[in-house]
C-alpha positions in Angstrom: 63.1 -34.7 68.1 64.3 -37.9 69.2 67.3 -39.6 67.9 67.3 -43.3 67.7 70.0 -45.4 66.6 69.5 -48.3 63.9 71.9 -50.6 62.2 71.5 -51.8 58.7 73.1 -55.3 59.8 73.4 -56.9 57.0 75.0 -54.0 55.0 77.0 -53.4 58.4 75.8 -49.6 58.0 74.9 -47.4 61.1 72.5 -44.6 60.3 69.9 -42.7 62.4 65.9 -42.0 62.4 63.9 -39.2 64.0 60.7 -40.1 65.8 58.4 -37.1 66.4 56.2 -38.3 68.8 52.6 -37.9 68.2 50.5 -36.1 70.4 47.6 -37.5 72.1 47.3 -40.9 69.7 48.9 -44.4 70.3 52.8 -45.0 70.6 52.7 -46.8 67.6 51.3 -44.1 65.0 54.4 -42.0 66.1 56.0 -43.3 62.8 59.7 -43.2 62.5 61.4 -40.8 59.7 64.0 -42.6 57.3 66.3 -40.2 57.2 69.0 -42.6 55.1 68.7 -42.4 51.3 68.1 -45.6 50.2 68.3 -45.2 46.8 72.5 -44.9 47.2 72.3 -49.0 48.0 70.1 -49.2 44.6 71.5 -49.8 41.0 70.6 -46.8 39.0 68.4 -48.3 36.6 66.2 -49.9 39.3 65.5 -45.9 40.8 62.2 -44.2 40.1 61.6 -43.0 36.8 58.9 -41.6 34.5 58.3 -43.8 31.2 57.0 -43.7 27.6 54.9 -47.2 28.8 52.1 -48.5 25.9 49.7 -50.3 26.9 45.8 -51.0 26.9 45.7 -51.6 30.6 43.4 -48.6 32.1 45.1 -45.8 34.3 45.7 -46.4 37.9 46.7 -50.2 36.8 49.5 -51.4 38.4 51.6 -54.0 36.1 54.3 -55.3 38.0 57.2 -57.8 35.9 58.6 -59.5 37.9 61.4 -60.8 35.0 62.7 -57.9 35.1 62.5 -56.5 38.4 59.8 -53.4 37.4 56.9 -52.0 38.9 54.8 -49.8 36.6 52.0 -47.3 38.1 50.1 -46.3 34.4 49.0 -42.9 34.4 47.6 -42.0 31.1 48.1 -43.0 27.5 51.6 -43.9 27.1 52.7 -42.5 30.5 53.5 -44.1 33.5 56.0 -44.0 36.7 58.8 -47.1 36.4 60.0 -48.2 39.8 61.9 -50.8 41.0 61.4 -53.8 42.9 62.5 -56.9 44.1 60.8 -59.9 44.1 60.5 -63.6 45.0 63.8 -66.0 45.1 63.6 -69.6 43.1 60.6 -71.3 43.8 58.8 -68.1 45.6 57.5 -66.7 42.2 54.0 -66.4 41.0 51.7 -64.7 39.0 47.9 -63.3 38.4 45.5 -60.6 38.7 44.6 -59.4 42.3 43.5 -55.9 43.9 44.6 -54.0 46.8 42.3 -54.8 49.6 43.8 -52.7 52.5 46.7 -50.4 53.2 48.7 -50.0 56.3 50.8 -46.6 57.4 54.1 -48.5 59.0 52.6 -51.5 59.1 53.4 -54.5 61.5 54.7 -58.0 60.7 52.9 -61.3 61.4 54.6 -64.0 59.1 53.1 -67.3 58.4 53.9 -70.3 61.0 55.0 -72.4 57.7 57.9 -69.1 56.9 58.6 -69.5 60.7 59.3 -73.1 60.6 61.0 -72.9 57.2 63.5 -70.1 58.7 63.9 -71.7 62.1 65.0 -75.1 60.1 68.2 -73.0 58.6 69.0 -71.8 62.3 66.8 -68.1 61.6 64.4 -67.4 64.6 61.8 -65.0 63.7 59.1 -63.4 65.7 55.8 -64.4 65.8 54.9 -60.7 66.0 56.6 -57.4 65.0 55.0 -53.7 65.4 55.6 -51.4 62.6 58.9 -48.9 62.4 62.0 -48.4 60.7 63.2 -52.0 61.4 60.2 -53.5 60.3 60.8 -55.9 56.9 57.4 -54.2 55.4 59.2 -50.7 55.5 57.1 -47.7 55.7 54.2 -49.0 53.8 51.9 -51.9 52.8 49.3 -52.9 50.1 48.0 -55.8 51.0 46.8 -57.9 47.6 43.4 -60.1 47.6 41.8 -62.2 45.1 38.2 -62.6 45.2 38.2 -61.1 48.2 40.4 -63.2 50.2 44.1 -61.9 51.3 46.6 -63.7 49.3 48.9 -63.6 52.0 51.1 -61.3 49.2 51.9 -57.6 49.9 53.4 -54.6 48.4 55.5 -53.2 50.4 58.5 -51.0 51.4 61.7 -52.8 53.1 64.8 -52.3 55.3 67.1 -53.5 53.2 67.1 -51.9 50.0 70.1 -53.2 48.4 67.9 -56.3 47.5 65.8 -54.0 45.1 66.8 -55.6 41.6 67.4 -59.3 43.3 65.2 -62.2 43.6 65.2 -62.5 47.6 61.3 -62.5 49.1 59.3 -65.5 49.9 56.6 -63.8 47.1 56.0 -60.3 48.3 56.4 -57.4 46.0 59.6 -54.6 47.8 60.1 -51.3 46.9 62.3 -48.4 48.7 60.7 -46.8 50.9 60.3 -43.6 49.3 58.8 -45.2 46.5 56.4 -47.7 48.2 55.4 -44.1 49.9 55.1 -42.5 46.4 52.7 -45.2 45.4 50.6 -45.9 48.0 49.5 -42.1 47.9 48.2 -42.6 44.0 47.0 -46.4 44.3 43.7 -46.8 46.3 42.1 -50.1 47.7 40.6 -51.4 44.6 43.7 -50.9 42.8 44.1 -53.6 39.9 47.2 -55.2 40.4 48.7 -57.1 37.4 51.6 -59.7 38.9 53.8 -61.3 35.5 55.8 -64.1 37.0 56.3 -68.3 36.6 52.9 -69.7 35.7 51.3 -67.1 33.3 48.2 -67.0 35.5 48.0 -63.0 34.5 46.7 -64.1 31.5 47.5 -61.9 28.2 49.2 -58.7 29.3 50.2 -56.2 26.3 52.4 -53.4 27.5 55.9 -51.9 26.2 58.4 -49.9 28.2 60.1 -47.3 25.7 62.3 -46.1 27.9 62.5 -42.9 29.6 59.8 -40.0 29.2 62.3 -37.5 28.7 60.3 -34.3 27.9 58.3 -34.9 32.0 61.8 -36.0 33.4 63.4 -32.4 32.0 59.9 -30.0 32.5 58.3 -32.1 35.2 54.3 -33.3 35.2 55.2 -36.5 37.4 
């Protein structure tokens, strides 16, 4: 095992990864271990849960409201998994119905020229180009969301810095933990309906109800 050092720089936290290099496949699919907890950064009502949720969206929906900082996964009538997110700051908010069209394993990082130029203006020079890992901004996982079969440009992903879970603080993308981007990504497959609430009401009519936690799974388990 090799031990690499990383700093949380914003949080001015040192921690450590393992890498267990892969054998006979390319550098890059050696994926780093997070071996921090994230969920210790995380307000506890924004940490994984399992929910009474009603709703008449179909199971394996994913209902994501962004008011309140909530991703839902629906399982089965009145069931689903609660986790939470952060989501996009003033004027970085949007809403509508898309699918997952890909998914990426530690994926890497191209962001538009236009947030390059935006971030340069404020004195923040970003790369053009970042290869997946532990300092990555998309975390451990992606779901990348298209409409009509086009990429939106928006993704679901894990993150770095997970004491913005609960905050408005992306430029539109959807961040989880990476333990729980990780947790979803192995029950949501491309074709995934993906139901975003947020400023414009473009989802359309979206019933659903969170009562709170499911506490009879939570206590004997079946999620």
């Amino acid at each position: 095992m090799l031990k690499v050092a990383s700093g949380l720089m914003a949080a001015g936290i040192a921690f450590s990864v393992a890498i267990t290099p892969a054998v006979a496949q390319p550098a890059r699919d050696a994926a780093p271990v997070v071996r921090v907890a994230q969920s210790k950064f995380v307000k506890p009502q924004y940490k994984r849960k399992l929910v009474r949720l009603v709703t008449d969206e179909a199971p394996g929906t994913i209902i994501v409201d962004t008011n309140n900082k909530y991703l839902y996964f629906v399982e089965s009538k009145n069931r689903a998994t609660r986790y939470g997110i952060g989501v996009g700051r003033d004027g970085f908010g949007w809403s509508g119905v898309v699918k997952v069209g890909r998914k990426a394993e530690w994926p890497s990082w191209t962001p538009p020229a236009e947030m390059r130029v935006r971030e340069a203006r404020k004195g923040h020079i970003i790369p053009a180009f970042q290869e997946g890992g532990e300092d990555n901004p998309l975390g451990a996982r992606a779901m990348y969301l298209y409409k009509g079969g086009r990429d939106t440009i928006f993704r679901i992903h894990g993150t770095n810095q997970p004491w913005t879970i609960g905050l408005n603080m992306s430029s539109g993308c959807i961040r989880m933990m990476n333990n729980d981007v990780m947790h979803l990504y192995s029950r949501a497959p491309v074709g995934t309906k993906v139901i975003v609430i947020g400023p414009g009401n473009k989802q359309g009519n979206v019933a659903f109800q969170d009562r709170g936690i499911d506490v009879l799974r939570t206590v004997f388990g079946g999620g």
